[in-house]
C-alpha positions in Angstrom: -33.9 13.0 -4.5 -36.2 10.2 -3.8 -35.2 7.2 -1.2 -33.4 5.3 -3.9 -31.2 8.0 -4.9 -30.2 8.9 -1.3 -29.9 5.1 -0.9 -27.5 4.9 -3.5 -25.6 8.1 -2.6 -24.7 6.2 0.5 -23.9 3.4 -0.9 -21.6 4.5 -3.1 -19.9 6.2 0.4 -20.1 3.5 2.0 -18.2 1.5 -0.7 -14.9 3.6 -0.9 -14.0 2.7 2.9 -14.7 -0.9 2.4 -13.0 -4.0 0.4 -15.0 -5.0 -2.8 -16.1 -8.7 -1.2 -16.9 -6.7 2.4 -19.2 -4.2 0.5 -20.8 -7.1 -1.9 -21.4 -9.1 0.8 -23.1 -6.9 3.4 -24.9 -4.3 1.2 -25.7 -6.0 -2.1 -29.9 -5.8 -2.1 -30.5 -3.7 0.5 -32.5 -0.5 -0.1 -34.3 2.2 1.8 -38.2 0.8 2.2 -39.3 3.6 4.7 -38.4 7.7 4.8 -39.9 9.2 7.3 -38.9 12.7 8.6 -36.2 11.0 11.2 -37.1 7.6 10.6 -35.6 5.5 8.1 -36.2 1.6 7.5 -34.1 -0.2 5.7 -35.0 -3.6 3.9 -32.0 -6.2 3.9 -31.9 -9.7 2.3 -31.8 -12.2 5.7 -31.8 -11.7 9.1 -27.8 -12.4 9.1 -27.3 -9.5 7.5 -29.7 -7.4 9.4 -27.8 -8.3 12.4 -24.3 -7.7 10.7 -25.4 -3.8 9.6 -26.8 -3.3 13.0 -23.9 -4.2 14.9 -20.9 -3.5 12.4 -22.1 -0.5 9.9 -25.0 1.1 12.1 -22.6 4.5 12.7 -21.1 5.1 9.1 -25.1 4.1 8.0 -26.0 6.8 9.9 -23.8 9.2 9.6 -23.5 8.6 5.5 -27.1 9.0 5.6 -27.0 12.7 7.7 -24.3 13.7 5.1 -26.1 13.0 2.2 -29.7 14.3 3.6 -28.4 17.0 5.5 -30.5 16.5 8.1 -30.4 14.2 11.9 -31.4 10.9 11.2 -32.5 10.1 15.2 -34.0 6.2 14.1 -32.4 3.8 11.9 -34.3 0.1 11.4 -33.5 -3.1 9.1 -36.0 -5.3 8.5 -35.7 -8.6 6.0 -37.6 -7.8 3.1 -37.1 -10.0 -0.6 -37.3 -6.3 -3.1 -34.8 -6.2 -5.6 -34.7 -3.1 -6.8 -32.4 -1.6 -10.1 -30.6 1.2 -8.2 -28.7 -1.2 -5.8 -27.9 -3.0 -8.8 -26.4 -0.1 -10.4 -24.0 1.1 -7.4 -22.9 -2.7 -6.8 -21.8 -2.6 -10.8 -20.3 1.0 -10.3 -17.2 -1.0 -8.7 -14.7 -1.5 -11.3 -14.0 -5.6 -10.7 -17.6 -5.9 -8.7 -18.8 -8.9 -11.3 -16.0 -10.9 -10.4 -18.1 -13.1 -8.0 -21.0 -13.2 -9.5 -20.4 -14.7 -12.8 -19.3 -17.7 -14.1 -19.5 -19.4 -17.4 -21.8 -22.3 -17.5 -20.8 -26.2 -18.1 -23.6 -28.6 -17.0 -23.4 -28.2 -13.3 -19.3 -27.9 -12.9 -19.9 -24.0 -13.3 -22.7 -22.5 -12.1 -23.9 -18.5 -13.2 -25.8 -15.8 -11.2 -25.3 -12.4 -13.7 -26.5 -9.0 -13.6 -28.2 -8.1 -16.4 -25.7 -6.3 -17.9 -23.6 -9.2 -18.1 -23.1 -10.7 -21.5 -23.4 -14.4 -22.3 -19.1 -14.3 -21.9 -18.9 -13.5 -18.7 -18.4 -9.6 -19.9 -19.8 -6.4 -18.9 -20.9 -4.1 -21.6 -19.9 -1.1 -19.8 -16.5 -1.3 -20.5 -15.5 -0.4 -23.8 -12.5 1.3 -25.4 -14.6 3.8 -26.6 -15.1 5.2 -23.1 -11.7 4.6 -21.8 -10.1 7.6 -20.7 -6.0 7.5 -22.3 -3.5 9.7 -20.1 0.5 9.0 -19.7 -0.3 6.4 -17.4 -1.9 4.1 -19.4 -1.0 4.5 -23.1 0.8 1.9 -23.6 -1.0 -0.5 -22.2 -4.2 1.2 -24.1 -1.9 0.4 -27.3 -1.3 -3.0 -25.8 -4.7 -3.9 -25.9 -5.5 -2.7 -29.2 -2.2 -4.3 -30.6 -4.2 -7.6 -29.1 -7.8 -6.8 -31.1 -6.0 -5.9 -34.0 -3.7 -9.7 -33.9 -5.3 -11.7 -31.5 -3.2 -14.6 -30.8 -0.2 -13.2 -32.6 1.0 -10.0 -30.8 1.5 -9.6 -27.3 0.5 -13.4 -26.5 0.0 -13.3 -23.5 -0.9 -9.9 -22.3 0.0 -9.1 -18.7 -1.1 -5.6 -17.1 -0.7 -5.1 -14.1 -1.3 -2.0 -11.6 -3.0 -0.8 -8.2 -6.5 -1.0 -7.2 -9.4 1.0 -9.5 -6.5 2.3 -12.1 -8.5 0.5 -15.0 -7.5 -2.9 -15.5 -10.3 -4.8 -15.6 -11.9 -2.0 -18.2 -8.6 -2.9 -20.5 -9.2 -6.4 -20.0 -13.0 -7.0 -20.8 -13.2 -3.9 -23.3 -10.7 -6.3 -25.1 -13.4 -9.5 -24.9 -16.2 -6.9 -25.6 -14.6 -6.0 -28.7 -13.8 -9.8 -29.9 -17.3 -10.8 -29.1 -17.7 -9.1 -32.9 -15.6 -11.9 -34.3 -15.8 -15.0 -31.8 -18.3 -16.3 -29.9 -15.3 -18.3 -28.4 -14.3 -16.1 -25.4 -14.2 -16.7 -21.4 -13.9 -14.1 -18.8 -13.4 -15.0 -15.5 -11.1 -14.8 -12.2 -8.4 -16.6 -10.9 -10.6 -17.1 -7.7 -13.4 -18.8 -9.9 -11.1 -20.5 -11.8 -9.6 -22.0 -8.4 -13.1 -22.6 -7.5 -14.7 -24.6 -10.7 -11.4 -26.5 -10.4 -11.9 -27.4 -6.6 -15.5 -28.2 -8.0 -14.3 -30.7 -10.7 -12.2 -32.6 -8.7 -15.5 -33.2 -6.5 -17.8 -34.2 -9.1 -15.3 -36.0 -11.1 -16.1 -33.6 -13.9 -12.5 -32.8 -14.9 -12.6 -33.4 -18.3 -15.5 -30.8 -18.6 -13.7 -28.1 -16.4 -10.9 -28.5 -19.2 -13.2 -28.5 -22.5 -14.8 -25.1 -20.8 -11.6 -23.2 -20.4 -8.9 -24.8 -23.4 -12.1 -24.6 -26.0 -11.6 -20.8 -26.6 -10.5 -18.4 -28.8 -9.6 -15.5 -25.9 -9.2 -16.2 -22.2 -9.5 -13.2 -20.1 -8.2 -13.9 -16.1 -9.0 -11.2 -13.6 -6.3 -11.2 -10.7 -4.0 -13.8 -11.2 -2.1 -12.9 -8.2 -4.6 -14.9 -6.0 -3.3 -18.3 -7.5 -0.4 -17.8 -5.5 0.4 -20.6 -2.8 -2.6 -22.6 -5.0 -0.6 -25.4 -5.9 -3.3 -27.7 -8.1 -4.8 -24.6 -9.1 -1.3 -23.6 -10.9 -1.0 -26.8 -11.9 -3.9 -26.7 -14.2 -3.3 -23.6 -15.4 -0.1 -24.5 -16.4 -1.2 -26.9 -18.7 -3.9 -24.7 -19.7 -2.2 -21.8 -20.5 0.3 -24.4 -22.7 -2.3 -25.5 -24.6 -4.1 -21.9 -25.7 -0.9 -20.8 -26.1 0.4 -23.6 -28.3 -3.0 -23.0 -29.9 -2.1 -19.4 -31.2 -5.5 -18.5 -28.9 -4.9 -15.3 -27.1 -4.3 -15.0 -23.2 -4.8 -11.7 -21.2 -3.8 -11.6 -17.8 -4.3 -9.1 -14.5 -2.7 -8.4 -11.2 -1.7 -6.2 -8.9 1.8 -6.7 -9.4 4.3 -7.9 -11.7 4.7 -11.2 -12.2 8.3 -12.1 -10.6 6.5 -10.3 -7.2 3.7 -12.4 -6.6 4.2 -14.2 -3.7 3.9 -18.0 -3.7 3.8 -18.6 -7.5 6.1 -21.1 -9.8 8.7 -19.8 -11.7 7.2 -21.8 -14.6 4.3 -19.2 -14.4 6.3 -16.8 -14.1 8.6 -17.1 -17.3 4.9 -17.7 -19.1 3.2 -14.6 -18.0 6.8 -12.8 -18.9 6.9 -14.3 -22.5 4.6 -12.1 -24.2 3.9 -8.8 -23.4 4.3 -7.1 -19.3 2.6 -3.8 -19.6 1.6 -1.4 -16.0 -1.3 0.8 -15.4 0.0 3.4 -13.0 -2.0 6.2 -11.3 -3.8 9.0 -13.5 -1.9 12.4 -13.3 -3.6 15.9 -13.1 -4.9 16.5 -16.5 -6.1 12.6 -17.1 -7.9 12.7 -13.7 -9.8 16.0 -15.3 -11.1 14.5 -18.3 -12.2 11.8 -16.1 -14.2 14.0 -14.1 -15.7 16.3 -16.9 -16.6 12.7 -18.7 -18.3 10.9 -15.9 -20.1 15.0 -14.9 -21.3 15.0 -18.7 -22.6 11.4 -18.7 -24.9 12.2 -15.5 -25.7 15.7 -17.4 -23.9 17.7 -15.3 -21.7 20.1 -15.9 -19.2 21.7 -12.4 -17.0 25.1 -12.7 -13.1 23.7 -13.5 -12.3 25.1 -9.9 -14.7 22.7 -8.3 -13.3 19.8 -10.8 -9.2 21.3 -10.2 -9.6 20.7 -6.1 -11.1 17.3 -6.6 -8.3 16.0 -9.4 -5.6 17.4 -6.9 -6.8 15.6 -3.7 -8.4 12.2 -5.1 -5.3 10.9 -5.6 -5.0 7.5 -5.4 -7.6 6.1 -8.0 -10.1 6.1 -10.9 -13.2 4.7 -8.4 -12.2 7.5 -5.9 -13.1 9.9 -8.3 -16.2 8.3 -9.2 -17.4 8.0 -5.6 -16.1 11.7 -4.8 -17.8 12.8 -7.9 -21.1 11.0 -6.6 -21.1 12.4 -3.3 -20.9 15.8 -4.9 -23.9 15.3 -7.2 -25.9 13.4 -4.8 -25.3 16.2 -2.1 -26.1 19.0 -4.4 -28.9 17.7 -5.5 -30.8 16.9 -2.6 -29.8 20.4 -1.3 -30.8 22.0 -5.0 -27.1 24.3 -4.7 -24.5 24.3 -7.2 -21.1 22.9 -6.2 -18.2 25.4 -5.1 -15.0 24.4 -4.1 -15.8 25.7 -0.1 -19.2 22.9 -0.4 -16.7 20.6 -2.3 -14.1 20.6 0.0 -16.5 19.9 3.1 -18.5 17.0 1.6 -15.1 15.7 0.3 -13.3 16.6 4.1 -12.9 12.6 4.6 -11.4 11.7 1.2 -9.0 14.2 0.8 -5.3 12.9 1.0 -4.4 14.5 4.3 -7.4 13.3 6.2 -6.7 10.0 4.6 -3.1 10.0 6.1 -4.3 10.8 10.0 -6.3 7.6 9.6 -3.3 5.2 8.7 -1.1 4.2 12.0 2.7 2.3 11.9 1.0 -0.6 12.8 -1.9 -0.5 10.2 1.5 0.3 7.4 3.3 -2.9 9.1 0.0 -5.0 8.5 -0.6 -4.1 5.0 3.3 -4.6 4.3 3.5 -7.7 5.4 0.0 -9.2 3.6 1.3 -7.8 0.5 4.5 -9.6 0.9 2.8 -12.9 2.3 4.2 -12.6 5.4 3.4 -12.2 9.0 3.7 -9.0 11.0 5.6 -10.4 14.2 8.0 -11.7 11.5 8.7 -7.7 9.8 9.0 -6.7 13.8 10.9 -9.8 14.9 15.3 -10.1 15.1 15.3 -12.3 12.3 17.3 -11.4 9.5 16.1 -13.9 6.8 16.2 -12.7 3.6 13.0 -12.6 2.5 12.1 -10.4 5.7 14.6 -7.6 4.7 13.3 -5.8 1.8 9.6 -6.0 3.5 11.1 -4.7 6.5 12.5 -1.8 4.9 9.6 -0.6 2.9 7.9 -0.5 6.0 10.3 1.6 7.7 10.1 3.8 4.5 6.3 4.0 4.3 6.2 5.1 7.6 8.5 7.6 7.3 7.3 9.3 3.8 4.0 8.7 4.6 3.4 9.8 8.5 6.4 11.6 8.9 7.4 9.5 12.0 10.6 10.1 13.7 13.0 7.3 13.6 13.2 6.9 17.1 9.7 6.1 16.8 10.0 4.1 14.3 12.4 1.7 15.1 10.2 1.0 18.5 7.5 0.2 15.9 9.8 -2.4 14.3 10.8 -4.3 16.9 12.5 -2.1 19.5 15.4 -1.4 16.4 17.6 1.6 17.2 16.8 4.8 15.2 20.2 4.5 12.4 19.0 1.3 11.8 15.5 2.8 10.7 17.5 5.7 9.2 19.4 3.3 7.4 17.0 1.5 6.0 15.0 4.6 5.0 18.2 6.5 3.0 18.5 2.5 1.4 14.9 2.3 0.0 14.9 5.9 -1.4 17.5 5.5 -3.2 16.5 1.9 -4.8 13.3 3.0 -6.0 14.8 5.8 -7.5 16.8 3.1 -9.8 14.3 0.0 -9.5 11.1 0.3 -11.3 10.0 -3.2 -9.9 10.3 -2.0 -6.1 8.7 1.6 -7.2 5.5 0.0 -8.1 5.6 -2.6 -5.2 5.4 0.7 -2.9 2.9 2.4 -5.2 1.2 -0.8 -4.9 1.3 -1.3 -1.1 -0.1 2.6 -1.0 -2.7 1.4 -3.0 -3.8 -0.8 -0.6 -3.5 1.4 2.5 -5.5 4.1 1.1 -8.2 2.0 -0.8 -8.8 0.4 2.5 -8.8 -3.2 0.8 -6.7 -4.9 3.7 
């Protein structure tokens, strides 16, 4: 491999313990500019990041960098350097919602527009298409959704809501449904709820309001990325209120995602909510055994590879928790096989793969890190899930946490009551036997915990 392979090998390491914002931030247009036997130099966009990947990422860096080489890399430097080069580009767009903060649909100066090339002029990117959409049981119907939508836009399934964990697919759904409009209206707009919040914030500035509106209630499809983020936004679900009543009133079609259902997002109006419910509420859950396969053996045969079905079996059993794992696992297989010219066996696989694997992933995640992620996903504060109050909206939250840590660490319940709070241990017991046997009956509180796993073990929090 030459230094822009190995460089993007890392990278796309690097990206699967990090948030999407975290990774775009710190690593988009960096590259390896010197390889020298031990000494590697890598070229960095300001001096604020230089200083940021020094102090912050200098370890996983290096330690990425001895995986992928296989050798001891003694001397890491940064240096500020203005190269651009394609194959940072192509591991940044490897993340499945990555264009979200780059692009923006342009009106004069309310909305302004910095897109990868392989952005189209909607906001789309050309990469996701139906046609290489991978259908298993956990996403045929809202596959069939979505092509219910191409075939009646505007008639059917107005709006469309999906909604589902991290890397499952969503955004391909979404923008392989603008992508295959674009054939038959040059009246679409993808964006996300956070640039929608922010053109809005914009308008109100410039006192461009009335071109903020013509931008977003002059189209044929709207396609919003994460709607759950407009929650607690109160002028921003204000506006699209009465944007959503227009488009809809219009016949124009609406497609919508988020991480949850609609009734569970925290902070949002119950006028929303009966909106987003009034059409069409369709999940995207995790890929079982044989979907994950196909996958694998796709995204092998697109690079030109082809892997023994042992090698490909171990990696669908213990990439579990979504599609962009098993890209990135897949990468780090290629990209160490290559630069050590060996095939892959499941012995190699199962060492390059050592930190990925659901059971290493597990000894990582504390009671405290499970209380944490409960309580952002819920919109609350920790001290309040650990505190003696016995508000209502604390009690559900409180439990899941007690059952998260007890399916997913194995805790005692001695234990874990200390964790909440200094609670006794039938009170954590309790609260364990209750959740169990909700989510057994509730689908709405089953994929609120398969959401909140989601989160723990894609390291977004």
């Amino acid at each position: 491999m030459d230094k822009e392979q190995i460089w993007q090998a890392v990278l796309g390491e690097v990206e699967i313990g990090l948030s999407r914002v975290n990774f775009i931030t710190w690593f988009k247009d960096t590259f390896i500019s010197v390889f020298e036997n031990d000494k590697i130099v890598i070229g960095v966009p300001s001096e604020f990041v230089k200083k940021w990947l020094e102090n912050k990422f200098y370890k996983i860096i290096k330690s990425s960098l001895e995986k992928i080489t296989g050798q001891k890399i003694n001397e890491i430097f940064y240096q500020v350097e203005f190269r651009k080069p394609e194959i940072v580009k192509a591991s940044i767009s490897s993340n499945d919602e990555e264009n979200k903060t780059n692009k923006e649909i342009k009106k004069d100066d309310v909305i302004r527009t910095s897109e990868p090339s392989n952005i189209n002029r909607f906001g789309l990117n050309s990469k996701y298409l139906f046609e290489n959409f991978i259908v298993g049981k956990a996403n045929e119907l809202a596959h069939a959704a979505c092509r219910a939508v191409i075939n009646n836009p505007g008639k059917v399934y107005n709006p469309l809501f999906i909604y589902g964990g991290v890397g499952l697919g969503k955004t391909h759904l979404l923008q392989a449904i603008g992508n295959e409009l674009s054939n038959h209206t040059n009246k679409i707009l993808y964006t996300t709820s956070e640039n929608f919040t922010n053109n809005y914030v914009q308008s109100i500035k410039t006192g461009r309001g009335k071109d903020f509106k013509s931008v977003y209630r002059n189209v044929d499809l709207l396609l919003i990325d994460d709607v759950q983020f407009m929650g607690g936004k109160d002028g921003t679900q204000e506006e699209f209120f009465h944007t959503f009543n227009e488009l809809h009133q219009s016949n124009k079609q609406i497609v919508m995602t988020s991480d949850r259902p609609p009734k569970s997002i925290p902070a949002i109006e119950n006028r929303l909510i009966s909106r987003f419910e009034s059409g069409m509420v369709v999940d995207v859950g995790k890929p079982d055994i044989e979907t994950k396969m196909a996958i694998l053996e796709k995204k092998a045969v697109e690079r030109g590879y082809s892997f023994d079905r042992e090698v490909l079996v171990y990696v669908a059993n213990n990439i579990q928790n979504n599609i962009r794992e098993l890209e990135g696992a897949l990468n780090k297989i290629v990209a160490y096989h290559e630069f050590n010219n060996a095939a892959p066996s499941v012995k190699s696989v199962k060492e390059i793969l050592s930190d990925l694997t659901i059971e290493s992933r597990s000894k990582s995640i504390s009671p405290k890190d499970i209380i944490e992620i409960v309580a952002k996903f819920y919109n609350i504060s920790s001290k309040e899930i650990t505190s003696n109050s016995r508000r209502q909206e604390l009690v559900v939250p409180r439990q899941i946490a007690v059952y998260l840590i007890r399916e997913e660490l194995n805790t005692s319940y001695p234990t874990i009551g200390n964790e909440l709070g200094g609670r006794d241990h039938t009170t954590a017991m309790h609260a364990y036997n209750k959740i169990s046997e909700q989510k057994e009956k509730n689908e709405r509180l089953n994929q609120e915990i398969n959401s909140i796993k989601q989160l723990f073990y894609s390291s977004i929090y």
